[in-house]
C-alpha positions as CSV (number, residue, x, y, z in Angstrom):
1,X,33.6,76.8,308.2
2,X,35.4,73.5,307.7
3,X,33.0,70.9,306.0
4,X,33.8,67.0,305.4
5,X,34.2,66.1,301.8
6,X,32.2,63.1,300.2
7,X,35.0,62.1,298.3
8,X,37.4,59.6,301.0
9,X,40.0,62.4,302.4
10,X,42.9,62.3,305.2
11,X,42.2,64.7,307.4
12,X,45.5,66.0,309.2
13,X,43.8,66.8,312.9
14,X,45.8,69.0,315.5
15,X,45.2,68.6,318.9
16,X,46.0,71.0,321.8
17,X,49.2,71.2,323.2
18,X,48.6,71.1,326.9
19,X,46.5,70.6,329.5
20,X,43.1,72.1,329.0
21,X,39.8,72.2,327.8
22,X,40.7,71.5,323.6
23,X,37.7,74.1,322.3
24,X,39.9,76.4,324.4
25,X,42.5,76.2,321.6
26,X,41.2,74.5,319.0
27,X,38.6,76.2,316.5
28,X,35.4,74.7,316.2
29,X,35.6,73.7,312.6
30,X,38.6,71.5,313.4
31,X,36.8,69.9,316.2
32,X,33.8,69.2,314.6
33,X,35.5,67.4,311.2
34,X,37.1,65.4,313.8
35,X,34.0,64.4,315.7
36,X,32.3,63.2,312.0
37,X,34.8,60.6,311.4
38,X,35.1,57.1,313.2
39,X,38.5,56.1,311.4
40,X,41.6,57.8,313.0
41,X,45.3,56.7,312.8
42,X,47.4,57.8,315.7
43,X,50.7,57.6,317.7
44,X,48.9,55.9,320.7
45,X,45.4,54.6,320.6
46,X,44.8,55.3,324.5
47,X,45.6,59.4,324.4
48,X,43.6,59.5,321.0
49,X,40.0,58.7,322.6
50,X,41.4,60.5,325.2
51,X,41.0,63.8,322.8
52,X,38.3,62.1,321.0
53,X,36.2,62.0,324.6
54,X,37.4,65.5,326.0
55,X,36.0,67.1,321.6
56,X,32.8,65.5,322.1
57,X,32.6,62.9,319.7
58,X,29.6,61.8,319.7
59,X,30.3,58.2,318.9
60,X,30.9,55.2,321.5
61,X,34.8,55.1,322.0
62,X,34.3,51.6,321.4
63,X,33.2,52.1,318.2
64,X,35.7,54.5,316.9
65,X,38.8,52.4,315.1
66,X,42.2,53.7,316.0
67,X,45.0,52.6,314.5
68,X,48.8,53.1,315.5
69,X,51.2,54.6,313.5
70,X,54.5,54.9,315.7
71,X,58.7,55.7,314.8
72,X,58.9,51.7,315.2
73,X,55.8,51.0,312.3
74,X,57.3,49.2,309.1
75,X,56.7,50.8,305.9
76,X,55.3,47.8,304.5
77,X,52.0,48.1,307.5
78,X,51.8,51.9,305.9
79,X,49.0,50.7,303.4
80,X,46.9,48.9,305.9
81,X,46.5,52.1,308.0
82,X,45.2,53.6,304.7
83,X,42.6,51.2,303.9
84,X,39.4,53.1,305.0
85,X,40.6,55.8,302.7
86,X,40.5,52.9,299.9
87,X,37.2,51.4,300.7
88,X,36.1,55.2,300.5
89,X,35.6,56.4,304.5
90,X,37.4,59.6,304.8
91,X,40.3,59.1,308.0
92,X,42.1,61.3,310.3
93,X,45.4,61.7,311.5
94,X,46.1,62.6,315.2
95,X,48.7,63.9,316.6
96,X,49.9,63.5,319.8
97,X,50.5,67.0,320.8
98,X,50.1,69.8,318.1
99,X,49.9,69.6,314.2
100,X,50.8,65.9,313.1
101,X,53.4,65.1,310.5
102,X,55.6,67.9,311.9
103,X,58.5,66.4,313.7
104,X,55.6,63.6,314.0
105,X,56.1,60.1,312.6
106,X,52.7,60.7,310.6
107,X,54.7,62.5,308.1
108,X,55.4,58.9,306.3
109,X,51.3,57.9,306.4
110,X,51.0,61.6,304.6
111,X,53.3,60.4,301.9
112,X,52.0,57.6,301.0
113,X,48.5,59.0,301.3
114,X,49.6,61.6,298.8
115,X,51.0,58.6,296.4
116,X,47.6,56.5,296.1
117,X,46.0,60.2,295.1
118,X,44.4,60.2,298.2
119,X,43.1,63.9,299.1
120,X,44.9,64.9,302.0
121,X,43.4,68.2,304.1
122,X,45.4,69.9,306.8
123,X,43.3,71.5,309.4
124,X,43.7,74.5,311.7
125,X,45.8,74.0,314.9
126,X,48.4,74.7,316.9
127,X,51.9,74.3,316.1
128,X,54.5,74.2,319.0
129,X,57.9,75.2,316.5
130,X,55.4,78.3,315.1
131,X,54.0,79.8,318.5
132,X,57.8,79.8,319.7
133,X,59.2,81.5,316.7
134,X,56.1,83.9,316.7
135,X,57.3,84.8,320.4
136,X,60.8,84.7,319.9
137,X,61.5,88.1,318.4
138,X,64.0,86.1,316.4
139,X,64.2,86.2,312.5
140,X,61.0,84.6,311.2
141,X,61.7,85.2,307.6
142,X,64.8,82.6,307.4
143,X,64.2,79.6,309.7
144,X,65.3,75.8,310.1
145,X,63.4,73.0,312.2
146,X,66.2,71.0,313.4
147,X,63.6,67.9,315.3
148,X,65.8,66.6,318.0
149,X,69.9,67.1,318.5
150,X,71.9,64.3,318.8
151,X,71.5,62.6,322.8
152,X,75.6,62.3,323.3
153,X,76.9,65.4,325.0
154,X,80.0,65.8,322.4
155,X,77.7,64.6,319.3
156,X,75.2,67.2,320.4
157,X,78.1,70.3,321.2
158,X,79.3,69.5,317.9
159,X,75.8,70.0,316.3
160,X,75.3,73.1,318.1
161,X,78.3,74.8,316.6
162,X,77.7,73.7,313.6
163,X,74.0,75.1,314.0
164,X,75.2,78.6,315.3
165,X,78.1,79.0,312.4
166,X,74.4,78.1,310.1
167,X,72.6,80.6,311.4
168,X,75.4,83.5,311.7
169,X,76.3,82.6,308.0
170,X,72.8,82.7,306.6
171,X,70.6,85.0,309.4
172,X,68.6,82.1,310.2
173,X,67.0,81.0,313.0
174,X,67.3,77.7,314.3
175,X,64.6,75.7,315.8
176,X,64.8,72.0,317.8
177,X,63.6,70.4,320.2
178,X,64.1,67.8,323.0
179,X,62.8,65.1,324.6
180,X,61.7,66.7,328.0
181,X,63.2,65.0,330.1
182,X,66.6,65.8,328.7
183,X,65.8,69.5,328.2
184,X,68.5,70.5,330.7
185,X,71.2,68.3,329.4
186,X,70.4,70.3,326.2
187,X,70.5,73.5,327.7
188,X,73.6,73.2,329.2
189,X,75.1,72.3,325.8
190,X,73.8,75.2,325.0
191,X,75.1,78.4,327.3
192,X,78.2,75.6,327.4
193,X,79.7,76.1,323.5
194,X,77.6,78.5,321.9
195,X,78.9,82.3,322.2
196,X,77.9,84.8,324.8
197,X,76.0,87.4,322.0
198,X,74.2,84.4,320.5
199,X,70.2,85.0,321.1
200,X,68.6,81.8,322.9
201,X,65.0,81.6,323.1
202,X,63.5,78.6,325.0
203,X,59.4,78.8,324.4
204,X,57.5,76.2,327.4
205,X,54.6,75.1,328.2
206,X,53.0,76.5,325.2
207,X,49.2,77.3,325.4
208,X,49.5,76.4,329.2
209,X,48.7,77.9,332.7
210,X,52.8,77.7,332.9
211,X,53.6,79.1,329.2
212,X,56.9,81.0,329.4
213,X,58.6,82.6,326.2
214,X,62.3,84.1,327.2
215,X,65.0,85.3,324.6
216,X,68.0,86.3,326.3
217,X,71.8,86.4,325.3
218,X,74.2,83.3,326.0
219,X,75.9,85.7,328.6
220,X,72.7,86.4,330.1
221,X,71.4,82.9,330.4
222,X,74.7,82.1,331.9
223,X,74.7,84.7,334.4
224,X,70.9,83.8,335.8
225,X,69.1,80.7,337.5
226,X,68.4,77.7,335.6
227,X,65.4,77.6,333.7
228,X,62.5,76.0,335.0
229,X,62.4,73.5,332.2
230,X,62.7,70.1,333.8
231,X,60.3,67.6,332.0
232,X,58.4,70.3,330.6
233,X,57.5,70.4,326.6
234,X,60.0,72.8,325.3
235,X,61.2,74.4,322.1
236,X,64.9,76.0,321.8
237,X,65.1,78.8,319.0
238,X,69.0,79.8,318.2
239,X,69.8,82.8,316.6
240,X,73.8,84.4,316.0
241,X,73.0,87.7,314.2
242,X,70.4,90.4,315.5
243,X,71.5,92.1,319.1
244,X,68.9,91.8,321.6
245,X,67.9,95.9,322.4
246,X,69.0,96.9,325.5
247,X,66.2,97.7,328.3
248,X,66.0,101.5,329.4
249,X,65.9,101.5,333.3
């Protein structure tokens, strides 16, 4: 059982991934530290009592601070996120889907947290980049996590080969994602310049009602329907070594 420390501690909260009920995925240790603190810094303030509310927290949302810590936060306004921590209230970290400071601008808050000697406690959660790799079939002993590919078609086809040369050379699998919207742009690129035997996984809608995990060939993605991936979260797992075993009839 998770307990909350007396001495001030960052508390790295994950939150569920899709839509519902968060005791559904979360466990309930994780969801009860959360519910004991009243400091929380955050990528959006709104979503974050949204999760707040839908856990149970048993505070007022009005009276539960949350701070923004967004891709566009100076480094220099890092310290003032941090200051409950100094005037010794533990804090927690939301993410905004899945584990926070993975491919999550909370990553810098972390670091500078772990520079003022803060304690810093990662709780138990789901992570989007782990539940596709888990699912994938592809090697999980060697792995990158890429974040997001370069948004210029040639930029991006350029990083792709580079990524399947990688992963050929090293047996590794490569990991990235996209913003949803562009996920077809991005999978084009990909049945588009990467070579027929390469293993594509695209893991969606992870912990959903519409979770789909498929790992097919290049060939074979190329040969079937488009994926149903249109503005849906989505992870894209690459892999140039291992053959996909055939299927007896």
């Amino acid at each position: 059982m998770t307990s909350v420390r007396t001495t001030p501690t960052l508390y790295l909260i994950p939150s569920n991934l899709a839509e519902g009920e968060p005791e559904q995925i979360l466990p309930a240790s994780t969801m009860a530290v959360a519910s004991s603190l009243r400091h929380f810094v955050a990528e959006n303030a709104k979503t974050a009592r949204a999760f707040l509310k839908a856990i149970g927290h048993p505070l007022p949302l009005r009276e539960i601070e949350v701070t923004e810590l967004n891709q566009h936060t100076p480094p220099d306004e890092l310290p003032a996120l941090l200051a409950p921590l100094r005037s010794g209230q533990s804090c927690g970290l939301l993410s905004e889907a899945g584990c926070p400071a993975v491919a999550d601008p909370g990553s810098a808050l972390v670091l500078a947290a772990q520079g003022m000697g803060v304690t810093v406690r990662p709780l138990v959660g789901p992570s989007s980049i782990l539940l596709a790799l888990m699912a994938s079939g592809l090697q999980g002993q060697r792995f990158a996590f890429h974040g997001y590919l370069p948004s210029t078609t040639v930029e991006r086809e350029s990083r792709l080969r580079m990524l399947e040369a990688e992963s050929r050379e090293r047996d590794q699998t490569q990991v990235f994602i996209e913003t949803p919207y562009r996920n077809l742009r991005l999978f084009a690129s990909l049945v588009g310049c990467c070579a027929g035997d390469t293993l594509l996984c695209i893991a969606s809608g992870l912990t959903g009602r519409a979770e789909r995990v498929t790992t097919l060939s290049v060939a074979r993605w190329q040969a079937g329907p488009e994926p149903s991936i249109r503005k849906v979260p989505a992870v894209f797992l690459l892999y140039a070594k291992r053959q996909l075993a055939h299927r007896h009839p």
